[in-house]
N, C-alpha and C positions, 0 to 999 in steps of 0.2 A: 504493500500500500504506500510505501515511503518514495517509488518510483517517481523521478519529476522530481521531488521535491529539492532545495540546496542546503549545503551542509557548509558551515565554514571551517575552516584550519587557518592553521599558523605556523610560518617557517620558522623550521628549528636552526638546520646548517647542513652543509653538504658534506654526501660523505661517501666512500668507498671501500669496497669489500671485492673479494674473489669468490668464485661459484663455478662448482664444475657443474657444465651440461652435457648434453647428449653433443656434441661439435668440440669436449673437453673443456678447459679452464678459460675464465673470462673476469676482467676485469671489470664490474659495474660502478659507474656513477649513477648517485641519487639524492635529491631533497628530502631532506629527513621535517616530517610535520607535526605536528601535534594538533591532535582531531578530537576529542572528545565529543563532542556528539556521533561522530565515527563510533567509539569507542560503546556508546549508549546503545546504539542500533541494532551490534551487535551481542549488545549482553541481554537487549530483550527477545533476542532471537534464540538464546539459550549457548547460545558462543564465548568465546576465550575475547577481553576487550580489542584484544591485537591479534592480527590473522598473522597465525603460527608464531605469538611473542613475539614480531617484530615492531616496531614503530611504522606507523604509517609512512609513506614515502613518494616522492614523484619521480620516475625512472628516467635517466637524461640520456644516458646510451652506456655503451661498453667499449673497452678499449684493449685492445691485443697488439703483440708486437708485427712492424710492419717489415720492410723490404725498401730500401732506394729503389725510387723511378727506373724503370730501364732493367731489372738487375738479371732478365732471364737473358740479355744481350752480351750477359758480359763477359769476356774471354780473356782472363788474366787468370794466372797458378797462383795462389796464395802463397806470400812470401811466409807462413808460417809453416810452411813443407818441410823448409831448409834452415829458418831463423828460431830462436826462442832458447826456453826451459829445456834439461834433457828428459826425454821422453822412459813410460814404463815398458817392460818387455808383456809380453802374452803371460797370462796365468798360468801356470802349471797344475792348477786342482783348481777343484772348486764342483757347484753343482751340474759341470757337464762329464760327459764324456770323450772321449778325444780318438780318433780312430787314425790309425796307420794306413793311409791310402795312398801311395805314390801317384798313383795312375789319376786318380782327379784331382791333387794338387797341379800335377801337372797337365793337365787340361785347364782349370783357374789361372794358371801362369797365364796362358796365351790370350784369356782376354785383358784389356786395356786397364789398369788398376787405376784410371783417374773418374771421380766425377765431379757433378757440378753440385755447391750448399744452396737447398733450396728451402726456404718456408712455406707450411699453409696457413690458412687463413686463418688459424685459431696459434698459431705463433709455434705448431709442431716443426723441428728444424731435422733435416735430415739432408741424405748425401743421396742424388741421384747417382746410381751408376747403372752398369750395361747388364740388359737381361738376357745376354748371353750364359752371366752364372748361373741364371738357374735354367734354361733351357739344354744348355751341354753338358751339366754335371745331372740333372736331375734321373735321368734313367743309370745312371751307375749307381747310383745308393741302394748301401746294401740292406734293403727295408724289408720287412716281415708282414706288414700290412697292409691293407689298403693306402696312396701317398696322395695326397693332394699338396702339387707347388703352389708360391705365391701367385696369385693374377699379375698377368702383364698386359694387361687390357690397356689401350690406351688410355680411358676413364680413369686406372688405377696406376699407384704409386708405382709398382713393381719392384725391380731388386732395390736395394735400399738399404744404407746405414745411418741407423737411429744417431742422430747427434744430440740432440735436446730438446727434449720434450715440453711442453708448452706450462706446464706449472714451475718449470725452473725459471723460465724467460719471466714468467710474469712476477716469480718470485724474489729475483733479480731486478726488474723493471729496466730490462734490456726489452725498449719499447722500439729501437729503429736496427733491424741488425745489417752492421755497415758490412760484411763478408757477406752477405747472401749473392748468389751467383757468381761467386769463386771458384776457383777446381782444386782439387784436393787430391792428393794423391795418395793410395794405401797399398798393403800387401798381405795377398791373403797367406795366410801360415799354416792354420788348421781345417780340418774336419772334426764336426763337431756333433755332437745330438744333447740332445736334455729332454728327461722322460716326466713326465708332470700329470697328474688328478687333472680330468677334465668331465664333463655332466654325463656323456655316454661311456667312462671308464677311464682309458688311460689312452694317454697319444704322447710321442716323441719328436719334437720339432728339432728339425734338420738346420743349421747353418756351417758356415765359412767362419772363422775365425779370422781377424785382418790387424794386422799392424798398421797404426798411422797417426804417426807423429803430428801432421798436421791438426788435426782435428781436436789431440787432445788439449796442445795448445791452444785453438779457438779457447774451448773449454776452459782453460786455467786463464784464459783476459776475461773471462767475465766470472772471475771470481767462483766457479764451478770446480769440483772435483774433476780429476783427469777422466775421469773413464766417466759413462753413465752407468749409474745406479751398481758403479765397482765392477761391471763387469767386462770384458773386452768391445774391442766395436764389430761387428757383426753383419753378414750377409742371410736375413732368411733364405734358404731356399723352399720349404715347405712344411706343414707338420704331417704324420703318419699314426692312423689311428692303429695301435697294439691287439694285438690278438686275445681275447681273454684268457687269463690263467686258468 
């Protein structure tokens, strides 16, 4: 019945918070208000004064880290390939597996080990490179199960190494990244598997293990740990659903 009618508020101050959605982490601005008759409407409705305990608010937009104009044009090797900190070697343990395969390291040799730092729009930062790794290595794995590789669909990212994921960027408030569309160059070292609980049972996702100094560099100018999330930088090639025990 309250439909039509007006309700007044009152600015409080402007303010900002992080929120993961469904598109990942995002930074909001918003007018924080104080509404009491807001507040009235819905406690005769039988409701909490504040929808979900927060303060009333007026949403101004959101803010995620961007890219320089231009930067999918750009054709320059990042002087952090060859310049910097010295860099860490590959793990030796940890929660993979490491397999002795001469024969598809040497097939990963022969594709191009450079690619290009690309961002999406939710400030996810990763290393284009060629989906040659996963198309020429994917039928020599030596898999038990059913294998599904990564998409190389146009639409999709395809091969790819994760450089930094978008709640570091923003946690950081590296809002413009001056490297994006740089090329980077790596070297793959290992074959790799990690066997992991998934909702139909158990599956083993396949990657490349990769040296590159470059990258971990970026990483360590913006105040980040060398590696992401400790662990080496990596080529998905696909996961493999495991046979039941």
């Amino acid at each position: 019945m309250e439909l039509g009618e007006k309700f007044s508020f009152s600015v409080q101050d402007i303010r900002s918070f992080t929120l993961h959605t469904r598109d990942g982490w995002k930074k909001l601005w918003v007018i924080s208000v104080s509404a009491p008759e807001l507040e009235a409407l819905r406690e005769n409705y039988g409701c909490s004064p504040k929808l979900k305990g927060h303060d009333f608010h007026i949403t101004l937009g959101k803010q995620v880290p961007v890219a320089p104009e231009g930067w999918r044009e750009v054709e320059v090797l990042s002087p952090l390939n060859l310049e910097g900190e010295p860099t860490e070697n590959l793990a030796s343990e940890g929660d993979f597996v490491e397999l002795e395969n001469s024969e598809l390291l040497a097939t990963a040799t022969k594709v191009d080990a450079v690619g290009q730092l690309c961002i999406k729009g939710n400030g996810f930062t990763y290393l284009d490179v060629n989906n040659r790794f996963v198309a020429e290595l994917m039928e020599g794995l030596p898999v038990e199960g059913a294998f599904t590789a990564i998409s190389t669909n146009a639409k999709r990212m395809g091969a790819h190494i994760s450089v930094i994921y978008e709640d570091e960027m923003i946690g950081k408030e590296i809002w413009t990244l001056s490297e994006a569309g740089q090329w980077f160059t790596f070297e793959v070292r290992a074959l790799r598997y990690v066997d992991r609980k998934a909702a139909g049972g158990r599956e083993r996702l396949w990657l490349l293990a990769a040296w590159a100094p470059g990258l971990e560099r970026l990483r360590r100018s913006y105040g980040l740990r060398p590696k992401l999330q400790g662990h080496d930088f990596h080529i998905t090639l696909g996961k493999e659903v495991l046979p039941s025990e």
